[in-house]
Each structure stands twice: as structure tokens, then as C-alpha cells.
C-alpha positions in Angstrom: 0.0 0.0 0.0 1.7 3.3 -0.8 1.7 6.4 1.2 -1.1 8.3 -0.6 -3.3 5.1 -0.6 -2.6 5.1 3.6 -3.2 8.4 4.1 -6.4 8.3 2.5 -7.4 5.1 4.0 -6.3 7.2 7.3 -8.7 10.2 6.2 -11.9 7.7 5.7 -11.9 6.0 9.2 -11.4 9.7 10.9 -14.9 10.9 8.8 -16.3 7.8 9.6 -15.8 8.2 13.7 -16.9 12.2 13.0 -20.4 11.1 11.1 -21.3 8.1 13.6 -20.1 9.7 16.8 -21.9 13.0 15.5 -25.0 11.0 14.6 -24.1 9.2 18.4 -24.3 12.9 19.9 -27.2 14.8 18.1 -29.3 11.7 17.8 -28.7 9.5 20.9 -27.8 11.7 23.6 -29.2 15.5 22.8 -31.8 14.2 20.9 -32.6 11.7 24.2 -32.1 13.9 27.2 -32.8 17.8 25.5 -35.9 19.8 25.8 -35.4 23.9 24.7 -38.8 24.2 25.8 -38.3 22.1 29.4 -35.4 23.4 31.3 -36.3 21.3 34.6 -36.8 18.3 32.9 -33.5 18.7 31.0 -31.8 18.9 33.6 -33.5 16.0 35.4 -32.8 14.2 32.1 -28.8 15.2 32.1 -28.4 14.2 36.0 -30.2 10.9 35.4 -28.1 9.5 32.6 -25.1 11.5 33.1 -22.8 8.9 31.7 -24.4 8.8 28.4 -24.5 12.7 28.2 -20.5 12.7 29.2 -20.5 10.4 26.5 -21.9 12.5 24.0 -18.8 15.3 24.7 -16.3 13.0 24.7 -17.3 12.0 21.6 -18.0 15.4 20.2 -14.6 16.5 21.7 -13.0 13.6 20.0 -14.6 14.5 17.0 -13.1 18.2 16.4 -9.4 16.1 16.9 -10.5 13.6 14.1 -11.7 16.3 12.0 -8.2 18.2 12.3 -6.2 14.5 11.2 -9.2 14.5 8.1 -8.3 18.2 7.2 -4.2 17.6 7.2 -5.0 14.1 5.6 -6.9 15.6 2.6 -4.6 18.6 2.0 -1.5 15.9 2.0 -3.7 14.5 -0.8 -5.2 17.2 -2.7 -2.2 19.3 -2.6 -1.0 17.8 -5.8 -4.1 18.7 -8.0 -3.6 22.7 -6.3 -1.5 23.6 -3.9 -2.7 27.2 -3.2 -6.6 26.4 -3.3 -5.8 22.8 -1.3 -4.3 25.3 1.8 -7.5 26.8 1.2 -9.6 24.1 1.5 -7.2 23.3 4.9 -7.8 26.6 6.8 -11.4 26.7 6.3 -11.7 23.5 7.6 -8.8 24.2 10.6 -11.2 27.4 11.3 -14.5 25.1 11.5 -12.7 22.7 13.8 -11.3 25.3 15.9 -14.9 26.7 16.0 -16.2 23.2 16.4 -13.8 22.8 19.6 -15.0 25.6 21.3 -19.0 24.6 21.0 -18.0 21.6 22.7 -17.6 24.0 26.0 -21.2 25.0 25.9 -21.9 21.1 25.8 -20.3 20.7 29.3 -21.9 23.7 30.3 -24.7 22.1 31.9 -22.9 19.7 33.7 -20.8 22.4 35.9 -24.3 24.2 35.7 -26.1 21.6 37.7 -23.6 20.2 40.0 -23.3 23.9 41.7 -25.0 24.1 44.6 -28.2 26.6 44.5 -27.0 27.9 48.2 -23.6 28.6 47.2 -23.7 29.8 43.7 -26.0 32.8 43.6 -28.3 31.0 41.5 -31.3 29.5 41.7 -32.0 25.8 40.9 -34.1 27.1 37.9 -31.8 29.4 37.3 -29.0 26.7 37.1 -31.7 24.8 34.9 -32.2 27.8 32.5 -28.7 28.4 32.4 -28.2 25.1 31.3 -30.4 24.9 28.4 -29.1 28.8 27.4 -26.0 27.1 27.8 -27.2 24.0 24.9 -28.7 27.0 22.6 -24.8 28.7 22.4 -23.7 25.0 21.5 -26.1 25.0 18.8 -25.5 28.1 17.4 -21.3 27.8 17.1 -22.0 24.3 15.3 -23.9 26.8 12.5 -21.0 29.1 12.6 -18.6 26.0 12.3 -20.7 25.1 9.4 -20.5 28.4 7.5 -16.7 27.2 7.2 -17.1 24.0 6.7 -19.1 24.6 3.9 -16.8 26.8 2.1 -14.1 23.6 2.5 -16.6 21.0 1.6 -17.0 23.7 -2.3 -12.7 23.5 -2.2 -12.5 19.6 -1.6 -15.5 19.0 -3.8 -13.6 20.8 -6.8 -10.4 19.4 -5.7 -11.9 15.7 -6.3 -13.7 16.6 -9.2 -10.5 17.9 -10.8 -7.8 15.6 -9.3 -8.4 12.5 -11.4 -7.5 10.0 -8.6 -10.7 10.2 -6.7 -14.5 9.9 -8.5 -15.9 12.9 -9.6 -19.6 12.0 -8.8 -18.0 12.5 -5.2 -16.4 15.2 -5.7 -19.6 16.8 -7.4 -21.9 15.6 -4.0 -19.1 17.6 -1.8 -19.7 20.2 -3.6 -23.7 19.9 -3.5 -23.4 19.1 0.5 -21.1 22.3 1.1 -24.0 25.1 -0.7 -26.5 23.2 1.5 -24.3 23.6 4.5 -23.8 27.6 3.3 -27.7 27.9 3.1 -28.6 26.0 5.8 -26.1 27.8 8.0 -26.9 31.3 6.7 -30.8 30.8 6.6 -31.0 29.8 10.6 -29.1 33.6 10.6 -31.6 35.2 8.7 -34.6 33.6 8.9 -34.9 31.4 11.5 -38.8 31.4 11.7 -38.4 29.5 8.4 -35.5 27.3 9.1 -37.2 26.1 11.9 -39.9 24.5 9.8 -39.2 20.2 9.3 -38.6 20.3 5.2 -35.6 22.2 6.3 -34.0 19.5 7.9 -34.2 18.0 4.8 -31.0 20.0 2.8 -28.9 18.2 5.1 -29.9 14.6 3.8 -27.5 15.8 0.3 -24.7 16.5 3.5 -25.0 13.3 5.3 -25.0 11.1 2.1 -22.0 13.2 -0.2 -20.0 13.0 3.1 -20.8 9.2 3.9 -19.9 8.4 0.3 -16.4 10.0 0.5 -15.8 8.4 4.0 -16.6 4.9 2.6 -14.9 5.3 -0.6 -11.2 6.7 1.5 -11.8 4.0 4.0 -12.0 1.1 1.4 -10.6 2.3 -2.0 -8.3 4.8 -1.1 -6.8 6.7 -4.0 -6.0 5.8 -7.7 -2.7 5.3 -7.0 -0.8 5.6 -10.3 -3.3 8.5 -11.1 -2.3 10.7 -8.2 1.4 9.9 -8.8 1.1 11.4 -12.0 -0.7 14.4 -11.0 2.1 15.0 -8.2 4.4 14.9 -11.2 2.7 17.4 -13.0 2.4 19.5 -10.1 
């Protein structure tokens, strides 16, 4: 197996751990034990299965590490198809990490939130409880931010496959779709979030999850034409 080939292989089972343990900590642990709408019984929730909601940030926190080895993985790869616009495609995605990393502060939040004690703090148990879930809102709103720069990498990459010649450009042509979706979907819950609030919204991320799942397979199991990217580093 050559180098390119493992460092592609490398980049597929890092995007693989970020969509399942993402999936793992919107879907089986916020999804589970969040309420905007119910502070108390969030934080009844949160103290009740605190093991599954420390869970959920180690494997968001782990996530924004895997996302950083996928970002230097796919610029080592890329770089040979353009080197300038590959950088590109690096920061962006370094920037949404970074942004990524932070949010996963507001995730613990809650748990320093509701382990304070009431008589000591200055707060109020239902002020600790609405803290919490204020605390949940912030976490959601940096993962849009993060997205507004992910997106911009997910146009760079998609091009960047498309072009390169070692990697299919149907891929490369969903990465591109999934990163305007993540750009509208980002920028709409700015501007009108009355609208994006409504369910058939949900549905511009389904072009996301499936573009992103396709590349994550394809790096994990195929890797990279080998002798194809070998002679676009040569003609670099």
C-alpha cells in the first residue's frame, strides 16, 4: 500500500468516527435527554443519565481532533491537484474545527451548571436549569457558525476531487452539493430562522450526510488511484 493510498485510507476511518459519533451525539444523547422548551426536565434528564451525556462530549470533543487528522489528511492528498486552493480548503476546515472545539464547552456547560450548589452559587435551581439549556442554545449556534466554514471547504475539496483525477468525480460533485446546502442551511438559521425552523428544512442536510458518507466509505475502502495521483504529483 503506498503512502497516498494510507493516508487516505487514514482520512476515511477519521470521517467515519466524526459522522457516527456525531450522529451518536445529536441523535442519541441530545436528541434523548434535551428539551429547549423544558429546562427542569433537562436537567432532570442530564443528571439521570449522566454517563451517556458525558458520552456524548467525549465524543463530540474527539470529534473536532479527528476532523483536524481528516483536514491535514486531505490537504497531503489534494495538494497535488492545487496547492494554493488545497491550503484553502485546509484553513477553512482548521477554522471550523477550531470553531467546532469551542462549542464543545457549551456542551459541558450544563454539567458544571447543575452540580453547583443553589446555596452557594448565587443561583437559583431554575436558574441553574435555565442556564443550562441557554448554555445547549450557544452549542447550537457555534456548530452553525462551524458550518458556514465547513461549507466553504466542503465547495474546495468537492472541486479538488472533481478535478484531481484519482478520486471519483460524482464524489467530488456531492461535496460540492453538501457544502451550498451547509452555506444555506447555516446562513438561513441567521436570517430567517422562523423559516428554518420549519421540518422540510431538515431536509437540505440529507445531500450533507449522504455526499460525506460516500467519501468516508470510498477513502476507507478504496483509497486513491494510486498511479493517477502519482502522475498528477508529477505534473504538479
Amino acid at each position: 500500500m503506498t503512502p497516498p493510498v494510507r493516508t487516505a485510507r487514514l482520512a476515511g476511518l477519521a470521517y467515519l468516527y466524526i459522522i457516527f459519533a456525531g450522529l451518536f451525539a445529536e441523535i442519541g444523547v441530545r436528541g434523548q435527554l434535551v428539551s429547549y422548551t423544558d429546562p427542569a426536565g433537562t436537567a432532570a434528564k442530564i443528571l439521570a443519565s449522566e454517563m451517556l451525556y458525558r458520552a456524548g462530549f467525549v465524543a463530540e470533543l474527539l470529534m473536532t481532533a479527528a476532523d483536524i487528522l481528516v483536514a491535514l489528511c486531505l490537504y497531503r492528498i489534494l495538494l497535488v491537484v492545487d496547492r494554493h486552493v488545497s491550503l484553502a480548503g485546509l484553513v477553512f476546515r482548521l477554522i471550523s474545527a477550531a470553531i467546532a472545539g469551542t462549542k464543545a464547552l457549551f456542551f459541558l456547560m450544563p454539567l458544571i451548571l447543575l452540580h453547583m450548589d443553589p446555596q452557594t452559587s448565587g443561583f437559583s435551581a431554575g436558574e441553574l436549569e435555565r442556564l443550562s439549556v441557554l448554555s445547549l442554545r450557544l452549542h447550537g449556534q457555534a456548530y452553525n457558525i462551524s458550518l458556514v466554514f465547513f461549507g466553504f471547504d466542503c465547495l474546495i475539496i468537492g472541486w479538488l476531487i472533481w478535478k484531481s483525477g484519482f478520486l471519483p468525480r460524482l464524489i467530488g460533485t456531492g461535496i460540492v452539493v453538501a457544502g451550498v446546502c451547509y452555506l444555506v442551511t447555516s446562513l438561513m438559521i441567521f436570517l430567517t430562522p422562523a423559516l428554518a425552523a420549519s421540518g422540510w428544512f431538515m431536509l437540505l442536510f440529507v445531500p450533507c450526510l449522504i455526499a460525506e458518507a460516500a467519501l468516508a466509505v470510498w477513502l476507507t475502502i478504496r483509497g486513491i488511484n494510486a498511479e493517477a495521483w502519482k502522475k498528477a504529483a508529477g505534473a504538479a
